[in-house]
C-alpha positions in Angstrom: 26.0 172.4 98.8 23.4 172.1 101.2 21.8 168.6 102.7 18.9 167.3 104.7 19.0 164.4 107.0 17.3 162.5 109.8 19.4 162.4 113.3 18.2 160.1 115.9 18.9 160.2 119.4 19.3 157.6 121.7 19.2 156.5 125.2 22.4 154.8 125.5 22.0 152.1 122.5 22.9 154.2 119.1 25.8 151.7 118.5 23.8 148.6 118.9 21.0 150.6 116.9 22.9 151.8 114.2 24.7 148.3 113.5 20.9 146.7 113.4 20.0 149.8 111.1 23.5 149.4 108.9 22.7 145.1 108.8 19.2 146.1 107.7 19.8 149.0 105.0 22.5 147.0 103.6 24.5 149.8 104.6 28.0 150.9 106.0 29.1 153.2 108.9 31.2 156.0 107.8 32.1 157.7 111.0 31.7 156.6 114.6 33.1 159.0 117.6 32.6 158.2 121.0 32.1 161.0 123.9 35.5 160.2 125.1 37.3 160.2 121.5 35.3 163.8 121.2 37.8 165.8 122.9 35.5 167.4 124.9 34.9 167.2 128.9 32.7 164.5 128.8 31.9 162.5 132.7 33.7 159.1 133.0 30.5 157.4 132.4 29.6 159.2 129.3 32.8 158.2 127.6 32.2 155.0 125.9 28.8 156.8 125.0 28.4 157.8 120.9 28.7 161.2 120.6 28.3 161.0 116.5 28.0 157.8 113.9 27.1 158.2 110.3 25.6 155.7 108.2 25.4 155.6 104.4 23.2 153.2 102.8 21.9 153.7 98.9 22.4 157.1 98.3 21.1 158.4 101.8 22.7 159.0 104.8 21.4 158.5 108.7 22.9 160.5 111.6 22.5 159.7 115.3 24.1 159.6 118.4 23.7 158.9 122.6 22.2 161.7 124.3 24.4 163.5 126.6 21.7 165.7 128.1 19.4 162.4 129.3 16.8 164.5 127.8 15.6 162.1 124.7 12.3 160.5 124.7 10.3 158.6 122.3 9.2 160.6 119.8 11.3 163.3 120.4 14.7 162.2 119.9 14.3 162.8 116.0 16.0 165.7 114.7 16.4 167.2 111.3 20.0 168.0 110.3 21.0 170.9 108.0 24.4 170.6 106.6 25.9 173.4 104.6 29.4 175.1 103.4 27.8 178.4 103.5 28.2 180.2 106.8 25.8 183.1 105.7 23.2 180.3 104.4 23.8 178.4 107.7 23.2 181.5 110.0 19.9 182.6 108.3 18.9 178.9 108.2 19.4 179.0 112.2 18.0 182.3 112.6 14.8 181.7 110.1 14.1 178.4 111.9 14.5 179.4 115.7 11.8 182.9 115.0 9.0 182.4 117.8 10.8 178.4 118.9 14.0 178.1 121.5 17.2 178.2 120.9 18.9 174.7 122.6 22.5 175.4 121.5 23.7 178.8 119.8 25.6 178.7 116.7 28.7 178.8 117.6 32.6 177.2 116.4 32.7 174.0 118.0 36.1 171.6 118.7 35.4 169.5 115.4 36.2 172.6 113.4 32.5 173.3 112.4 29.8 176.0 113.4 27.0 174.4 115.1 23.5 175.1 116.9 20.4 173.3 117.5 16.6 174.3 118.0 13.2 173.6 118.1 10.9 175.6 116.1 7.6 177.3 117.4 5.8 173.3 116.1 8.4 171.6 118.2 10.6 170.1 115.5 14.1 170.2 116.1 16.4 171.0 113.7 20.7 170.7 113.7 22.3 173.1 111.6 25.9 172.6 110.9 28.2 174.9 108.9 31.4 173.1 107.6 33.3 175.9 105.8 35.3 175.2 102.8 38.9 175.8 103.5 
């Protein structure tokens, strides 16, 4: 099964954005993990920060988080956010996507058990592919 979902990026506030967003949609928050719950070598300051929340609210589902890389601005801290159990479909997703745009993080086994890598494609859309395989 493959899905398609927004992921927003924020400077600092996804918490207090996603619990306006969760108020608003009627909604409820599935999964929050903070930088420091993450597991991964994350700066003292950057602990507390969100470092993935999920929000389900009629049938859809948001994605965000804080960015870690201070590089999110306005307008650009919207991501699309493939999700897939197929490692083949996941790799030529990645690969199809990142001909002629950059490569921000290689698909690779990350700590949460998942393969993961992020672009932006030659119109500079960003895109999140994640490949959770079945066990």
């Amino acid at each position: 099964m493959t899905g398609l979902n927004p992921y927003l990026v924020f400077q600092g506030r996804c918490k207090e954005a996603f619990g306006f967003y969760a108020k608003a949609l009627n909604g409820e928050i599935v999964f929050t993990q903070t930088g420091g719950e993450s597991g991964m070598d994350v700066p003292e300051e950057q602990k507390d920060l969100i470092m993935h929340i999920t929000l389900n609210f009629d049938g859809n589902t948001i994605m965000g988080s804080d960015d870690f890389l201070s590089n999110a601005k306005l307008g650009t801290n919207v991501h699309l956010s493939i999700s897939t159990d197929d490692v083949n479909k996941g790799s030529k997703f990645f690969k199809n996507l990142s001909k002629d745009g950059k490569v921000d993080m290689p698909m690779e086994k990350q700590n949460w058990g998942s393969t993961f890598g992020m672009l932006t494609d030659k119109y500079g859309i960003k895109w999140m592919v994640n490949v959770d395989e079945k066990s």
